[in-house]
Structures are given as C-alpha cells and as structure tokens.
C-alpha positions in Angstrom: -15.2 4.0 -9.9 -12.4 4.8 -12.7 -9.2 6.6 -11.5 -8.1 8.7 -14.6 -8.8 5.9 -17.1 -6.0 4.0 -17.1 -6.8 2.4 -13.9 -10.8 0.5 -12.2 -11.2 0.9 -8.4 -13.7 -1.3 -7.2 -15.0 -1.4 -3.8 -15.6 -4.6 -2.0 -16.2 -5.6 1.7 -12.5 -6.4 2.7 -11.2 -3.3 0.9 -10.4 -1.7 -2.6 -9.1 -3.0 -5.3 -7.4 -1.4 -8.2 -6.9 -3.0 -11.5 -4.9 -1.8 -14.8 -7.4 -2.1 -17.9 -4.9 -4.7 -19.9 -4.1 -6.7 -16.5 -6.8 -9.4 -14.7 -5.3 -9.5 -11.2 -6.6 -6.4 -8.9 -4.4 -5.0 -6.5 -5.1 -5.0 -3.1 -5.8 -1.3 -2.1 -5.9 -0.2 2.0 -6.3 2.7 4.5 -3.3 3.7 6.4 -4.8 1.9 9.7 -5.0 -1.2 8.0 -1.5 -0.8 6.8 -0.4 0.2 10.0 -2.0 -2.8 11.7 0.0 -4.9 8.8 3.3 -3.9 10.1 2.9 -2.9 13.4 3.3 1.1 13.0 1.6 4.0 14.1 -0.6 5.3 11.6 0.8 8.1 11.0 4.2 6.8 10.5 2.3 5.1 7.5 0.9 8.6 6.3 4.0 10.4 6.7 6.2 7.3 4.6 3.2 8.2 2.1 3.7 11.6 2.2 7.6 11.5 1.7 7.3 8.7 -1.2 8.6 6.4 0.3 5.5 4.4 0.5 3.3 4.7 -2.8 -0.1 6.3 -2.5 -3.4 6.5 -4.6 -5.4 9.1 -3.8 -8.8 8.5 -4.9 -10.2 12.0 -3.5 -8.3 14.9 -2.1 -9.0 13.1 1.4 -9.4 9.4 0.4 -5.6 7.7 0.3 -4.9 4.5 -0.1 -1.7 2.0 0.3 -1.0 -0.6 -2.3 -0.1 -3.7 -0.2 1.6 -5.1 -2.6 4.3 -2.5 -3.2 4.4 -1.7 0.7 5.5 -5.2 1.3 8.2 -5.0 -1.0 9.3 -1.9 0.1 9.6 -3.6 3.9 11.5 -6.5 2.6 13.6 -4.3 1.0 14.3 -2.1 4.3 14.6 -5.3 6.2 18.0 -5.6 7.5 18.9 -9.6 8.4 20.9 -9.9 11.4 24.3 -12.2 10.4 25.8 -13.9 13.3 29.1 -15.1 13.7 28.9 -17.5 17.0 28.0 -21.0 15.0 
C-alpha cells in the first residue's frame, strides 16, 4: 500500500507500519484505541489531540487514521511535567 509515494504502509498482524523510501526502519503505525490504551486516555481524547494537531495523524483513507507511536511518545514526554520536591 503506497501513501503518496514518498512513503510504504505495510500491514502486518500487530499493526501498520510506515516506512520513508530512503530510510530501513518502519514506523510503528496504530488506531486511536490502541493509542489510547498506551496512555491511559479515552479514545476520543486521542482523536480530538489528532484533530487539533497536537498529535500527528496519517490518514490512509478519508476514515482510516492512524497515530505514529513514535512521535506521540515524544509528544507525552514533552507534556510531562516532573514534580520537584523540596522536603529532602
């Protein structure tokens, strides 16, 4: 399955993966469930983050969206806010 030429989707039993043509590691592609599962948020908390950009999508059809796990992880870590305490 090609996504406007630049990229190869490939379907396996875990998931999707999509791969760059010049690069050899595929990216890990999933559903908003399983992304939601991932981190512990509603589904559509996951579709809406997708819908406002803040998480990136790749819409294979008009209905099929998927979530880069990859780049949602780092978007997390970058949100994550590490509690400093001051009682040592």
């Amino acid at each position: 399955m090609h996504a406007n030429g630049r990229y190869r989707i490939s379907q396996y039993n875990d998931g999707f993966y999509m791969k760059k043509q010049n690069e050899k590691q595929d990216v890990q592609l999933v559903d908003a469930d399983t992304l939601a599962a991932r981190y512990g948020l509603a589904s559509r908390t996951v579709r809406k983050w997708g819908n406002t950009g803040i998480f990136p999508v790749v819409k294979l059809t008009r209905r099929a969206v998927r979530y880069n796990v990859a780049a949602c992880d780092k978007i997390i870590e970058q949100r994550t806010v590490h509690a400093v305490s001051d009682f040592l």
